[in-house]
N, C-alpha and C positions, 0 to 999 in steps of 0.2 A: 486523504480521500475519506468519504465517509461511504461507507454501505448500506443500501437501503433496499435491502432483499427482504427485511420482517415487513417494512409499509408496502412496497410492492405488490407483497402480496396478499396482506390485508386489505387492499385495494381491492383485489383480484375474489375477498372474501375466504384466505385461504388463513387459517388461524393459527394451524399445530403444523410443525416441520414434518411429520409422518405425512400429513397429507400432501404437501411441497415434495416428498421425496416419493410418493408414489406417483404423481404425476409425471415427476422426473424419470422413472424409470418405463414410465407409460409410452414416454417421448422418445427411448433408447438411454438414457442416461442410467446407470448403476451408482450409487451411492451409499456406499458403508453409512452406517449411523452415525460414527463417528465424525465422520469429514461433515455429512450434513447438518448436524449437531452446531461444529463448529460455523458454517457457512450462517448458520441460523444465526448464532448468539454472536460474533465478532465479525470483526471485520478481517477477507482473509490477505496474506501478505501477495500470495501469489494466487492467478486461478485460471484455468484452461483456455482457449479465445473457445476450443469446439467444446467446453463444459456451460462458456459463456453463453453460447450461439442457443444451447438445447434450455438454458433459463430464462433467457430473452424469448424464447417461443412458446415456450408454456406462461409466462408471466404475461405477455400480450406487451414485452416494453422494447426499447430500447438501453443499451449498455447507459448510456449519460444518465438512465432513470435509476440505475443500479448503483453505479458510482460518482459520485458526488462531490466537486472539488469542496476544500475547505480552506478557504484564506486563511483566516488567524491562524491552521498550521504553515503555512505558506511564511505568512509572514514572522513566526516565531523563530524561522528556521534564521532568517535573513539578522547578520550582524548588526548591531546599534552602530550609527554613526560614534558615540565615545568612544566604545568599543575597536572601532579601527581605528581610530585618527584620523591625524590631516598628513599624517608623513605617510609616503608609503617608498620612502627608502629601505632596502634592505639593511637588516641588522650587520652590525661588527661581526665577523667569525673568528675567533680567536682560536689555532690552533693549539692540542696540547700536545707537546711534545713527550713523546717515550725514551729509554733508552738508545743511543743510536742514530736517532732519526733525527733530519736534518730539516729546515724548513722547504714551506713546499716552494714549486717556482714560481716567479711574480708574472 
């Protein structure tokens, strides 16, 4: 996913995260500097639906405007055909035997 809270909201004509983050609090939202900081410069792993709900209304957008699928991570994720093969039998498990121990049963 990509995050797209800095164009959002230079859209919106909103330039420095101080002014994003007093809006936000305008709106009811509280926002450490820190957390906004970060909301501003990366993209976050995780984030509230009712943090989402108070930036979607001040931003004038919808969530799909915020967050952004990205294929080529999409598709990086996904195995190469060499990569798996054409077999997809399970491998040999070869037990190892310890002390004692007997094989398992068939």
């Amino acid at each position: 996913m990509q995050w797209n809270l800095r164009m959002r909201a230079a859209e919106r004509g909103i330039w420095k995260s101080v002014e994003l983050r007093r809006m936000l609090a305008d709106a009811g939202l509280q926002i450490s500097a820190g957390k906004m900081s970060a909301l501003w410069t990366t993209t976050p792993t995780t984030i509230r639906l009712d943090d989402l709900d108070v930036i979607c209304t001040v931003l004038d957008c919808e969530p799909g405007d915020l967050l952004v699928v990205d294929k080529n991570a999409v598709a990086a994720r996904q195995p190469r055909e060499e990569e798996t093969g054409t077999e997809t039998a399970a491998p040999n498990v070869i037990p190892r035997l310890g002390r004692n121990r007997t094989l398992p049963p068939a």
